[in-house]
DOKELUM-192063 format. One line per field, with one value per residue (C-alpha): residue number from 1; residue in three letters; x negated, y, z negated. Coordinates in steps of 0.02 Angstrom, whole numbers, plus 32768, in hexadecimal, padded with zeros to 4 digits. Layout:
N
nr	[NUM | ...]
rest	[ALA | ...]
x	[X | ...]
y	[Y | ...]
z	[Z | ...]
END
This chain:
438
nr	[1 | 2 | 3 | 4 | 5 | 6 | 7 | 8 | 9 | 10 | 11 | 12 | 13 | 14 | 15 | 16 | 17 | 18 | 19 | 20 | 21 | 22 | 23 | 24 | 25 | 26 | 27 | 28 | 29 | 30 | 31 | 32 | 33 | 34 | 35 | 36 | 37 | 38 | 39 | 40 | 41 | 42 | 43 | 44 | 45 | 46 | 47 | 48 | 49 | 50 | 51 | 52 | 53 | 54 | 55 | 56 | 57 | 58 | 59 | 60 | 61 | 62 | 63 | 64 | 65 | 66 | 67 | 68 | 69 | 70 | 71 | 72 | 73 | 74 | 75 | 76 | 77 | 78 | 79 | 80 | 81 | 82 | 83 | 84 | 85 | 86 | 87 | 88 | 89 | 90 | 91 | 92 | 93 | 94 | 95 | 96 | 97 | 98 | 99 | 100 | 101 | 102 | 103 | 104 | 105 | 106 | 107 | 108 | 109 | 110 | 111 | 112 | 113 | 114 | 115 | 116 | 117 | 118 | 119 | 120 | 121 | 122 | 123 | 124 | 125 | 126 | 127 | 128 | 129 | 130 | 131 | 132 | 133 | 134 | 135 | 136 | 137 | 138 | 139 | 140 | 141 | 142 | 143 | 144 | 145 | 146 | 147 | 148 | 149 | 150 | 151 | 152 | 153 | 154 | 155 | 156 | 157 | 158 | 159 | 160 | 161 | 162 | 163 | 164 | 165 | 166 | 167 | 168 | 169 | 170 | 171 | 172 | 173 | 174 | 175 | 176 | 177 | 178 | 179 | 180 | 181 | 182 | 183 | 184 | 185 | 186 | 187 | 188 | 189 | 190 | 191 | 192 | 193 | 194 | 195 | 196 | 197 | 198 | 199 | 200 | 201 | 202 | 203 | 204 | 205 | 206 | 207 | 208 | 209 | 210 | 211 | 212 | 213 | 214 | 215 | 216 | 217 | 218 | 219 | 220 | 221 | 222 | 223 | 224 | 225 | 226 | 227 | 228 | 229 | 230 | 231 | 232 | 233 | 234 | 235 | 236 | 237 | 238 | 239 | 240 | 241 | 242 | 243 | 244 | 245 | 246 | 247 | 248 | 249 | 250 | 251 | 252 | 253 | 254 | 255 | 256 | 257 | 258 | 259 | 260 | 261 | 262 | 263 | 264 | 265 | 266 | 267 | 268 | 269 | 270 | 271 | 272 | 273 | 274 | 275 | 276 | 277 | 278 | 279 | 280 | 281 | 282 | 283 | 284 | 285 | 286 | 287 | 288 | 289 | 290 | 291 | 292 | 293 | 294 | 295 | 296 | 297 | 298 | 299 | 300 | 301 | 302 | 303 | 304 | 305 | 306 | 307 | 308 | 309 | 310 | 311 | 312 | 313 | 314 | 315 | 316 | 317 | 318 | 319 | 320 | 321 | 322 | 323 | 324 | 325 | 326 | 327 | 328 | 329 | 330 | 331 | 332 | 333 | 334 | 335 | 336 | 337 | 338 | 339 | 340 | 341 | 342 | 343 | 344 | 345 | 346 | 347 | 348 | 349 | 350 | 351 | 352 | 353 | 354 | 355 | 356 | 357 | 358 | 359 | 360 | 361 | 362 | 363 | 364 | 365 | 366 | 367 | 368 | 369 | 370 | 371 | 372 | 373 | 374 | 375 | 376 | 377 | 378 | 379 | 380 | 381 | 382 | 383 | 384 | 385 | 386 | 387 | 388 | 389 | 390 | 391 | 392 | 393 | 394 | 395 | 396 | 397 | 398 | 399 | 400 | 401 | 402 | 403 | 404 | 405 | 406 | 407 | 408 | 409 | 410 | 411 | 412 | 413 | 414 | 415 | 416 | 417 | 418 | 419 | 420 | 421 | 422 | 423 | 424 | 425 | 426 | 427 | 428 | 429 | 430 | 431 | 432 | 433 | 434 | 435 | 436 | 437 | 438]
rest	[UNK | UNK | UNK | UNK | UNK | UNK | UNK | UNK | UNK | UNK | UNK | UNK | UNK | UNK | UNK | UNK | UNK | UNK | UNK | UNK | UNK | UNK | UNK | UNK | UNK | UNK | UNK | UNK | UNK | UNK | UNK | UNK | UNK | UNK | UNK | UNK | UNK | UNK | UNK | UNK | UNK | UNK | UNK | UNK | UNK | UNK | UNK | UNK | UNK | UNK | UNK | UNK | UNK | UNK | UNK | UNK | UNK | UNK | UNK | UNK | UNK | UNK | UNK | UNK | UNK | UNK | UNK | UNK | UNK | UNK | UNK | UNK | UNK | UNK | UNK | UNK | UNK | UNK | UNK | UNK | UNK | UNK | UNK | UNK | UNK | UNK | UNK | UNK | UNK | UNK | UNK | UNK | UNK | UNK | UNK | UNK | UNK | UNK | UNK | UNK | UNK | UNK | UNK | UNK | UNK | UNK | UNK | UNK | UNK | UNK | UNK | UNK | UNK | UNK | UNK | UNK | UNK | UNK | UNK | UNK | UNK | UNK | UNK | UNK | UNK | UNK | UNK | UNK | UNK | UNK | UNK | UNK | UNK | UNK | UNK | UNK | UNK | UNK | UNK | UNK | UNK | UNK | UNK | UNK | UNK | UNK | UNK | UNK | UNK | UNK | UNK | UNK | UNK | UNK | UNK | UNK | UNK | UNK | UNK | UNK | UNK | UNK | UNK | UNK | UNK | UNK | UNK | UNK | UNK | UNK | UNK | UNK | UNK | UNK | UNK | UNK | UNK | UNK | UNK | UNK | UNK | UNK | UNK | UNK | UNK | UNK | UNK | UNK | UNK | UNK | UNK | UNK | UNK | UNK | UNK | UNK | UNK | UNK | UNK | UNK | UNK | UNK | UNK | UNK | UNK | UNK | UNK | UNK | UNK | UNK | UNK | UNK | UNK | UNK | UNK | UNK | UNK | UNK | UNK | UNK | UNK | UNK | UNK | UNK | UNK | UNK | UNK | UNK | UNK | UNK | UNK | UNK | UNK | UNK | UNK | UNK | UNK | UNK | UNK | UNK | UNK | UNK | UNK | UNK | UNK | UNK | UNK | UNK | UNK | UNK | UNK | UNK | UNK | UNK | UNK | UNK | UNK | UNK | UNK | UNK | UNK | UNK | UNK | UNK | UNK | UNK | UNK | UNK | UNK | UNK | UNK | UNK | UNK | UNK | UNK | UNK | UNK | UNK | UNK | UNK | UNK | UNK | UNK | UNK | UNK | UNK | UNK | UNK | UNK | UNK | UNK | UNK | UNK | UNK | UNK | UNK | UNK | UNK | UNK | UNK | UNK | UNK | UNK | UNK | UNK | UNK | UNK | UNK | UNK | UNK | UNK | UNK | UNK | UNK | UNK | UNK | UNK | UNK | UNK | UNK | UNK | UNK | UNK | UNK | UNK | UNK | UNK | UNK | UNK | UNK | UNK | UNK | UNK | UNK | UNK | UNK | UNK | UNK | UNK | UNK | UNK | UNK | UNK | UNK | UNK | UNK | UNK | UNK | UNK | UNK | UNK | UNK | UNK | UNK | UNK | UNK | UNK | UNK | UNK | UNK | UNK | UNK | UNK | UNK | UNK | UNK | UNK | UNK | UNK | UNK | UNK | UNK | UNK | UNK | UNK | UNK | UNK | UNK | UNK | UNK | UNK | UNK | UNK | UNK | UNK | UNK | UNK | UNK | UNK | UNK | UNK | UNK | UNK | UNK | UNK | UNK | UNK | UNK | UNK | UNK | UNK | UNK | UNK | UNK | UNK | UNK | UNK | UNK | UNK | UNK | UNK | UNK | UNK | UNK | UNK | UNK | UNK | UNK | UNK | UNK | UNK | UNK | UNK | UNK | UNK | UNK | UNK | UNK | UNK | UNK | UNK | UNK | UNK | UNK | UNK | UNK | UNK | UNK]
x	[8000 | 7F67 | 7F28 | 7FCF | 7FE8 | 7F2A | 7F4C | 7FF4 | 7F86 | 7F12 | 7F8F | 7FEB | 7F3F | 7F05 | 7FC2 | 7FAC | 7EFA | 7F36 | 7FBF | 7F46 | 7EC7 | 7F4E | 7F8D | 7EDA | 7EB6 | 7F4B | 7F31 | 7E73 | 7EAE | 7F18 | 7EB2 | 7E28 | 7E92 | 7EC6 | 7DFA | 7DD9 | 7E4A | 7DF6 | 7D52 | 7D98 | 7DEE | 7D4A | 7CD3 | 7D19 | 7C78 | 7C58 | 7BBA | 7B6E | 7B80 | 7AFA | 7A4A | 79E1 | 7952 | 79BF | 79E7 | 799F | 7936 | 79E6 | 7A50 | 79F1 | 79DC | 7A88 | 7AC2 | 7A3B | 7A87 | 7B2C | 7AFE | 7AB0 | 7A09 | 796E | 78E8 | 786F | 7888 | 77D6 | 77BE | 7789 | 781E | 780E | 7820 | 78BD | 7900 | 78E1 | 792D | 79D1 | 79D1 | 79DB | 7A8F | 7B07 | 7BB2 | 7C35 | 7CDA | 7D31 | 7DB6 | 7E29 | 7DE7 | 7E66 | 7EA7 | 7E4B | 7E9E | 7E64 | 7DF4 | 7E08 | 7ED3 | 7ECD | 7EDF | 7E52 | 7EBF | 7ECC | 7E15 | 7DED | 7E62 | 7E0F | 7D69 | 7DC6 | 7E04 | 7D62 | 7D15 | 7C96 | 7C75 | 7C7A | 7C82 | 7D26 | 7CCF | 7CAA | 7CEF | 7D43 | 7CB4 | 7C64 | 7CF7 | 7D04 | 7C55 | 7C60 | 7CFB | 7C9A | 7C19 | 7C67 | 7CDA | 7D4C | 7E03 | 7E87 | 7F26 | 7F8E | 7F1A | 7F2F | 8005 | 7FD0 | 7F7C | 7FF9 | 8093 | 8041 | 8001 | 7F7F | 7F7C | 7FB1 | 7F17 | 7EF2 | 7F1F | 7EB9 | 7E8C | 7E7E | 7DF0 | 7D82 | 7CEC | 7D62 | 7DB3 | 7D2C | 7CCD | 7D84 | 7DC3 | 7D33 | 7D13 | 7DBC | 7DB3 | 7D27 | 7D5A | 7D68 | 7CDD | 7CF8 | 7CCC | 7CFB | 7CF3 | 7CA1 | 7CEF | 7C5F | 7C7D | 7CD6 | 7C73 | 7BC4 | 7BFE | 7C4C | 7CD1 | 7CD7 | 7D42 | 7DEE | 7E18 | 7D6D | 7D82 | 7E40 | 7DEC | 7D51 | 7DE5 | 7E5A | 7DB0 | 7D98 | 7E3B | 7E3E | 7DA6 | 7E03 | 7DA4 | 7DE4 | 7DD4 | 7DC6 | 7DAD | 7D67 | 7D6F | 7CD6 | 7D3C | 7D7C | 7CFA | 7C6E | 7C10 | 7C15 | 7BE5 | 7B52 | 7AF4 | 7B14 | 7AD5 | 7B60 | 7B5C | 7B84 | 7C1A | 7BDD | 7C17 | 7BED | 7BEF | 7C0B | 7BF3 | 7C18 | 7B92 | 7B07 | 7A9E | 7A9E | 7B1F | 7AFE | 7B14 | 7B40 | 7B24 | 7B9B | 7B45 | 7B7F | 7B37 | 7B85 | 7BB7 | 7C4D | 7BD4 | 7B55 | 7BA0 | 7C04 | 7B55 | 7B0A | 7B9E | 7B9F | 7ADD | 7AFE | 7B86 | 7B12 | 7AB8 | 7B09 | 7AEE | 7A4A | 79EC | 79D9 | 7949 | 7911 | 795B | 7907 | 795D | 7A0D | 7A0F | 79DE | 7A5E | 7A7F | 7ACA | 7AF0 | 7AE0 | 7AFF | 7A81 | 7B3C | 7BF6 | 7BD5 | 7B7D | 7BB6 | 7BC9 | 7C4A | 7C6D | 7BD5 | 7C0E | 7B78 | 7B9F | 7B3F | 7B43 | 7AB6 | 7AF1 | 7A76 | 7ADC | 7B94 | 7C31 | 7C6B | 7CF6 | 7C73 | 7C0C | 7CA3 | 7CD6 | 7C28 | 7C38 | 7CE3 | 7C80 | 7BE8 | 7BED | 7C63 | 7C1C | 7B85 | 7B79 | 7AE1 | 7ACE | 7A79 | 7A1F | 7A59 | 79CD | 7947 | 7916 | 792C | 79E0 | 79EB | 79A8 | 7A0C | 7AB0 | 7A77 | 7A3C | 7B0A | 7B35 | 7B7D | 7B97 | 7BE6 | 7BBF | 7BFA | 7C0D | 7C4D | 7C26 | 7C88 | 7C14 | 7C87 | 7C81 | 7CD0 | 7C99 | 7C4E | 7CED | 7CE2 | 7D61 | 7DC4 | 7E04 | 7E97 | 7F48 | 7F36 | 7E6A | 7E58 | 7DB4 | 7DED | 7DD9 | 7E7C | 7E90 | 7DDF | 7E08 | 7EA2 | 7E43 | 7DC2 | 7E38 | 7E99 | 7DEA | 7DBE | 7E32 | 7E0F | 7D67 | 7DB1 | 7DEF | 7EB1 | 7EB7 | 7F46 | 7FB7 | 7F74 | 7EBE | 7EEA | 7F2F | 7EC4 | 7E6E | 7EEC | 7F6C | 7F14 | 7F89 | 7F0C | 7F0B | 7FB7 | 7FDD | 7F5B | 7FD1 | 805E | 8015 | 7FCB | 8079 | 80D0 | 8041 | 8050 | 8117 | 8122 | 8099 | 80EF | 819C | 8135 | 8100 | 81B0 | 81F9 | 816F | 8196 | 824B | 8252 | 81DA | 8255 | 82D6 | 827C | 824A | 82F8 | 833D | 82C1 | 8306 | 83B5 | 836C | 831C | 83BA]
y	[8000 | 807E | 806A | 8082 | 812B | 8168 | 8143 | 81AC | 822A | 822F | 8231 | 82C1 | 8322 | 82FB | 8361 | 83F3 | 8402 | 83F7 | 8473 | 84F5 | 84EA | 8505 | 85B1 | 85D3 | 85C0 | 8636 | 86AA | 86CC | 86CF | 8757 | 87B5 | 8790 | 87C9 | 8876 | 8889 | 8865 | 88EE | 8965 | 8944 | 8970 | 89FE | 8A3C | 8A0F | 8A71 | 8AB5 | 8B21 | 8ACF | 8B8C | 8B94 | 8B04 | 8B55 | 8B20 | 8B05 | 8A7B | 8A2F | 898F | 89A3 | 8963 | 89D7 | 8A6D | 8A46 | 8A30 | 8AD9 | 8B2A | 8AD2 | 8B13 | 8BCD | 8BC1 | 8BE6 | 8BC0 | 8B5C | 8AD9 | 8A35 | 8A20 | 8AD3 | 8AF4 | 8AC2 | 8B6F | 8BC0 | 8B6D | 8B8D | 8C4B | 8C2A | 8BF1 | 8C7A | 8CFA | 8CEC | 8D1F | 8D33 | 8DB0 | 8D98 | 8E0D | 8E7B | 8EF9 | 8FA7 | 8FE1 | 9088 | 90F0 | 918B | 9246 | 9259 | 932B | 9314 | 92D5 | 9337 | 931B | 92B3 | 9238 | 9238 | 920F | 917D | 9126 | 9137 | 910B | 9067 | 903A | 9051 | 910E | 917F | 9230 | 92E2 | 933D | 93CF | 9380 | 93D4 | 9380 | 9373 | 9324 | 92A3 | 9284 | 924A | 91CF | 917D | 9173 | 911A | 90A4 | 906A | 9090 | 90B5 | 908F | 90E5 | 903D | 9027 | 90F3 | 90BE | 902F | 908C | 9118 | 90A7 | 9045 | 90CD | 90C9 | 9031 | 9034 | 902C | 8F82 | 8F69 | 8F5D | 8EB8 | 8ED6 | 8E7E | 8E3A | 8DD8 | 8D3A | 8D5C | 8DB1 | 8D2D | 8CC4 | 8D58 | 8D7E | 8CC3 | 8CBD | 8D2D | 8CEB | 8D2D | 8DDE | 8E73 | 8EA7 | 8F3B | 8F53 | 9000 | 8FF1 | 906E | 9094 | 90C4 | 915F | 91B6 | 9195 | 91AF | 9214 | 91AA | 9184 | 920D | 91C6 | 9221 | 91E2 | 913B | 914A | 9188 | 9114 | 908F | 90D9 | 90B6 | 9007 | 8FC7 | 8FC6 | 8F4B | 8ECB | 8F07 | 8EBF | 8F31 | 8F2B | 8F82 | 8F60 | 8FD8 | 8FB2 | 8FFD | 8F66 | 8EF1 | 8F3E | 8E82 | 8E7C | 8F2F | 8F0E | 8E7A | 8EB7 | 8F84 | 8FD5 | 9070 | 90F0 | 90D6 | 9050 | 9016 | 8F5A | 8F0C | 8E56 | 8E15 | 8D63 | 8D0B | 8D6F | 8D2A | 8DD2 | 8E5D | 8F0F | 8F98 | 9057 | 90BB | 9155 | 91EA | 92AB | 92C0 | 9240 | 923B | 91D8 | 91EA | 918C | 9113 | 90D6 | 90D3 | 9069 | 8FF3 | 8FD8 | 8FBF | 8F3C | 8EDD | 8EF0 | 8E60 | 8DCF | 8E30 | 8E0E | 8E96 | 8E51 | 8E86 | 8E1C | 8DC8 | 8D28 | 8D4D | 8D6C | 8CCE | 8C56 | 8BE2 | 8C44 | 8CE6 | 8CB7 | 8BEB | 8B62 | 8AD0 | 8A5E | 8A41 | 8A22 | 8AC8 | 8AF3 | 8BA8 | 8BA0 | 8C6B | 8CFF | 8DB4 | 8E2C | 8EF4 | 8F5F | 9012 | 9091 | 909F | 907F | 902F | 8FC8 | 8FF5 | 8FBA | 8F4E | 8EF4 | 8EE5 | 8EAB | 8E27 | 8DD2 | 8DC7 | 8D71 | 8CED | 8CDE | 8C28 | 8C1B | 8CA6 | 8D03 | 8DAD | 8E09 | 8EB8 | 8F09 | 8FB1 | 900C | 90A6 | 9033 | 8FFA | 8F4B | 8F66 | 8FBC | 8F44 | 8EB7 | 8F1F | 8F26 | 8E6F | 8E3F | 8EC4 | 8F33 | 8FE1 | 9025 | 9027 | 900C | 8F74 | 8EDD | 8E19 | 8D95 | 8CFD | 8C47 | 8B92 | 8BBB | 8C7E | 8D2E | 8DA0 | 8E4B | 8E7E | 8F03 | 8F10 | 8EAA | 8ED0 | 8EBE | 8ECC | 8F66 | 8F94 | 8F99 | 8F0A | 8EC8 | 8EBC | 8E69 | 8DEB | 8DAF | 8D8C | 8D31 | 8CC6 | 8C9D | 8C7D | 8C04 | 8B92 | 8B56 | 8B09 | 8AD3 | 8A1A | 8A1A | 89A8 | 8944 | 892A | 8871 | 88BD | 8915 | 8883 | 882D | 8788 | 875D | 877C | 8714 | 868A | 8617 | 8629 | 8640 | 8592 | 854B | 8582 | 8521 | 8489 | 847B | 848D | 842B | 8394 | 8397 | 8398 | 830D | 82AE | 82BA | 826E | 81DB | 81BF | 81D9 | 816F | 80E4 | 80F3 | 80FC | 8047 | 7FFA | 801A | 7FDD | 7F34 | 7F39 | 7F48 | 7ECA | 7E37 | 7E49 | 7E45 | 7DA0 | 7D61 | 7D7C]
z	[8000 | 7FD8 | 808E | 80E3 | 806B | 80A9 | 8166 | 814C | 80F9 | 817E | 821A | 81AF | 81AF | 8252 | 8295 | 8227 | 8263 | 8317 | 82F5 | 829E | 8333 | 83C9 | 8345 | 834A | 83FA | 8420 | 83AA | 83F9 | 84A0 | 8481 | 8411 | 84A6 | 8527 | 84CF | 84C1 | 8568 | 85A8 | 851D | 8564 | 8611 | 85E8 | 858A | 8603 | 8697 | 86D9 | 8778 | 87D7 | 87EE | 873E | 871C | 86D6 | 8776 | 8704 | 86BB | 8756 | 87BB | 884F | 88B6 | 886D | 887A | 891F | 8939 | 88F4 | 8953 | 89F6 | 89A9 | 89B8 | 8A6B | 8A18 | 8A8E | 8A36 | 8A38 | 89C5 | 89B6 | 895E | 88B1 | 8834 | 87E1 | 8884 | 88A7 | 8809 | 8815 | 88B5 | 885D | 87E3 | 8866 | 8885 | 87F0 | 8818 | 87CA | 87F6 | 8855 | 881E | 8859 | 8808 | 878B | 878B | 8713 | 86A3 | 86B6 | 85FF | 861A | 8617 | 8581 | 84D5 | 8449 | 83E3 | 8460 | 8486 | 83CE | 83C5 | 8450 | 83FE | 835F | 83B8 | 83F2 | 835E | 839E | 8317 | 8332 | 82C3 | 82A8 | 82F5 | 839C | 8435 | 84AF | 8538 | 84A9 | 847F | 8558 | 854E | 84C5 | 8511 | 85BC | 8568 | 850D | 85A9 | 8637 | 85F8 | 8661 | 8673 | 862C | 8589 | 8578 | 857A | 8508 | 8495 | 848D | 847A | 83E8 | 838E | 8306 | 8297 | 81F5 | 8174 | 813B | 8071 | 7FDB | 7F7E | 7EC8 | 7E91 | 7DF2 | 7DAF | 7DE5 | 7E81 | 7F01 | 7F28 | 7F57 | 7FB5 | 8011 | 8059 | 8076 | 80EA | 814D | 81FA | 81D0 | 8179 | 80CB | 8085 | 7FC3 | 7F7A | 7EBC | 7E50 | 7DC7 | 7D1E | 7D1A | 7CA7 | 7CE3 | 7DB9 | 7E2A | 7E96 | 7F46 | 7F85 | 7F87 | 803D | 807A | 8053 | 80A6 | 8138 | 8145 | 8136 | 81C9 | 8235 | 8209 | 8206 | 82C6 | 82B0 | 8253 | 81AB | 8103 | 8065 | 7FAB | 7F11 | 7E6D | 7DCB | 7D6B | 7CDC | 7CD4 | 7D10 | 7CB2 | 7CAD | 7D62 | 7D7B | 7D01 | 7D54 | 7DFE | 7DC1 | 7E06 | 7DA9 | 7E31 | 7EB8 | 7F39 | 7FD4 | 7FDB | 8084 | 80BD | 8147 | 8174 | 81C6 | 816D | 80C7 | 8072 | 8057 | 807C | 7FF4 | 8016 | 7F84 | 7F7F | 7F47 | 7F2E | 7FE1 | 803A | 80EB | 813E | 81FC | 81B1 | 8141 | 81DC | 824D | 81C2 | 81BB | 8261 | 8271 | 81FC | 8253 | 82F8 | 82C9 | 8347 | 83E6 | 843D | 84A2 | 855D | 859A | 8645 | 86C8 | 8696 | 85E5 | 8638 | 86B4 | 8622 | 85DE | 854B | 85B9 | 866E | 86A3 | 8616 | 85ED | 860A | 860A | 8549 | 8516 | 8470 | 849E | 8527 | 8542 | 8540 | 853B | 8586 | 8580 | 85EE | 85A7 | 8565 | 84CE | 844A | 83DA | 842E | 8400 | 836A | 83B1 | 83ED | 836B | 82F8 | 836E | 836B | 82B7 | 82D6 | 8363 | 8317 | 834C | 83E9 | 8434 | 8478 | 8480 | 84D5 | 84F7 | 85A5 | 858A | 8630 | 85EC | 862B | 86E2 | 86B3 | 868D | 8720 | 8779 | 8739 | 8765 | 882A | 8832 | 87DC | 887E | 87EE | 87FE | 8769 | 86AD | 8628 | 8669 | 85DF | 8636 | 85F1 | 8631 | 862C | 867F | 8709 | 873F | 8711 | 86F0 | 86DC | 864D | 8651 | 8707 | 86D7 | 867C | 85D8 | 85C6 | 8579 | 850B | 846E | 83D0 | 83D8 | 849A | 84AE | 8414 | 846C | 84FD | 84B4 | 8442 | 84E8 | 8546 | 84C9 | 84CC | 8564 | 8533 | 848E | 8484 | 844C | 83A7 | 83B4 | 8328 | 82F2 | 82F7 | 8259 | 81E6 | 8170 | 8176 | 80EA | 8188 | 81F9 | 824A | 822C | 8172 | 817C | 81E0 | 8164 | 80C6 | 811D | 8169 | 80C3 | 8055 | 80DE | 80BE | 8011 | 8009 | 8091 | 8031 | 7F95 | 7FE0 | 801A | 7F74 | 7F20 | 7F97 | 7F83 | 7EC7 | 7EE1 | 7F65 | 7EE6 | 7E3A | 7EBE | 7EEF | 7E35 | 7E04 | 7E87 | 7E48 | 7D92 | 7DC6 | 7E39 | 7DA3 | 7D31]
END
């Protein structure tokens, strides 16, 4: 009786084992498949958007074939690679039609430099303000409409915060600048002027900037180990090992405590300063379908410093991203504008898998934080695999473990019956032999 019980147990196993590995089998073909057609959608890739240096002898002779180039195969690899970088395509695009700067009235002229992020004095005339805007971008007569239907944003609030919560608050907000304002003790500092600080606010808030206070009347252990004794400005910025610290003295200066913030912000944009630098695979061409970094932004303006906008935004992509900067001051900028058959600067690149565009020439592309973060987000997701729902669940989810759990109860149960109803025919026979006996 034992062996026929085991070879039940064993037949019993050998179907739940077969049941859990056809649930498995499924289950990975599926969750293959859905991979599969994230890889693809990832791995769109352009062939002119290859790095030539990365390319086999075949291939780069292919694309070379591609362009009509005239060449010999048994030339210098380097040669043919320079070759290859030659040719950079921007797409083409209709011009957009561009708004008259001297029609407009100085309040208008200050919010677009507000929305872009351009300091500039309360005393500065309006040749003055036309300049800035020029520099900092083209404005076209729809983002002019845009800007004047939506008006100015309303200031972002203030988080309250202590010894215990600014640490939380500040990584929760990992996307986005902060800048607390330290209120000293008030008997040993003068504030921060309470309309400067609503004014250095205004400016920011078009960046996306999040903003706290803390009263180190109340926080005086805080205050203490960190020396705040006079009103601060402390600045963090996500992506960056140390904070930044503004100290707010009777002399202070709204001009330069914005320059200084954004000098600090400045520090994900790299200065492009070759050809060879702007047709690696970190600006123009990619190593692969699989680059990490599947979108590059490249401004070309001579400004010293870029918009803030800009600046903010590489904060916010520090690592989906790159975003370089093209000094138009200097022949080399110059000469990488005529080589892209460019004409016009400020000129902002956005560099992806499948082309060189040339944002703002569209609806909807307008130079301003908000406009330029859209597009971005939007660009992204196009080289971002879509997680399925299932991708999310647990392990503890897993059909696997799941049909496991089952199999297993549904064993043990059916197992148990055997037994009950070997005990039960047994007290039967058992019973039927004494009545026999009897």
């Amino acid at each position: 009786m034992p062996l026929v019980m085991l070879f039940r147990r064993i037949v019993l196993d050998y179907d739940v084992y077969f049941i859990i590995f056809i649930a498995r089998a499924i289950y990975l073909l599926v969750l293959g498949t859905s991979k599969i057609e994230n890889v693809i959608i990832e791995n769109k890739i352009s062939a002119d958007r290859l790095d030539p240096d990365y390319l086999m002898d075949k291939e780069l002779y292919s694309l070379l074939d591609s362009r009509g180039e005239v060449y010999r195969r048994s030339a210098n690899r380097s040669r043919l690679v320079t070759l290859a970088k030659t040719k950079v395509t921007v797409e083409e695009s209709v011009s957009p039609m561009l708004i008259d700067l001297e029609s407009l009235i100085i309040s208008d002229l200050k919010q677009l430099l507000d929305q872009r992020g351009i300091m500039y004095y309360s005393t500065s005339t309006k040749h003055d303000l036309i300049g800035a805007v020029n520099i900092s971008g083209p404005v076209t007569t729809e983002a002019f409409n845009h800007m004047k239907q939506m008006g100015e944003p309303k200031i972002g609030p203030i988080h309250e915060l202590n010894a215990f919560n600014i640490e939380e608050t500040v990584e929760k907000h990992n996307d986005s600048i902060f800048l607390i304002n330290i209120l000293p003790p008030r008997l040993k500092s003068s504030y921060f002027n309470e309309s400067s600080w609503k004014a250095l606010r205004r400016k920011l808030t078009y960046m996306d900037f999040k903003f706290g206070e803390l009263d180190c009347d109340f926080e005086k252990r805080i205050c203490l180990k960190r020396k705040w004794n006079i009103s601060t400005l402390y600045l963090h910025t996500p992506g960056k090992e140390n904070v930044a610290e503004y100290y707010i003295r009777d002399d202070y200066n709204i001009h330069r405590i914005f320059t200084s913030i954004q000098t600090e912000i400045n520090y994900r944009i790299t200065l492009i300063s070759s050809w060879d630098t702007f047709t690696s695979s970190k600006w123009a061409f990619y190593r692969g379908s699989k680059d990490k970094i599947a979108v590059r932004v490249i401004l070309f303006t001579n400004m010293t410093v870029p918009p803030m906008f800009v600046s903010s935004l590489s904060v916010k992509y520090r690592e989906k991203v790159n975003f370089g900067m093209v000094n138009m001051e200097s022949n080399t900028g110059r000469r990488i504008l005529r080589k892209l058959k460019q004409k016009y600067w400020p000129l902002l690149l956005v560099v992806t898998k499948q082309g060189i565009l040339s944002y703002g020439k569209l609806p909807g592309e307008y130079f301003t934080y908000r406009e330029l973060d859209f597009f971005l987000s939007t660009l992204l997701q196009d080289f971002r695999p879509t997680e399925k729902w299932y991708h999310k669940l647990s392990i503890v989810l897993d059909p696997t473990w799941i049909g496991l759990l089952i199999a297993n109860f549904v064993v043990r149960n059916m197992f148990m019956n055997g037994i009950r109803n070997e005990e039960g025919n047994q007290g039967n026979q058992q019973d039927a032999d004494d009545v026999d006996n009897n």
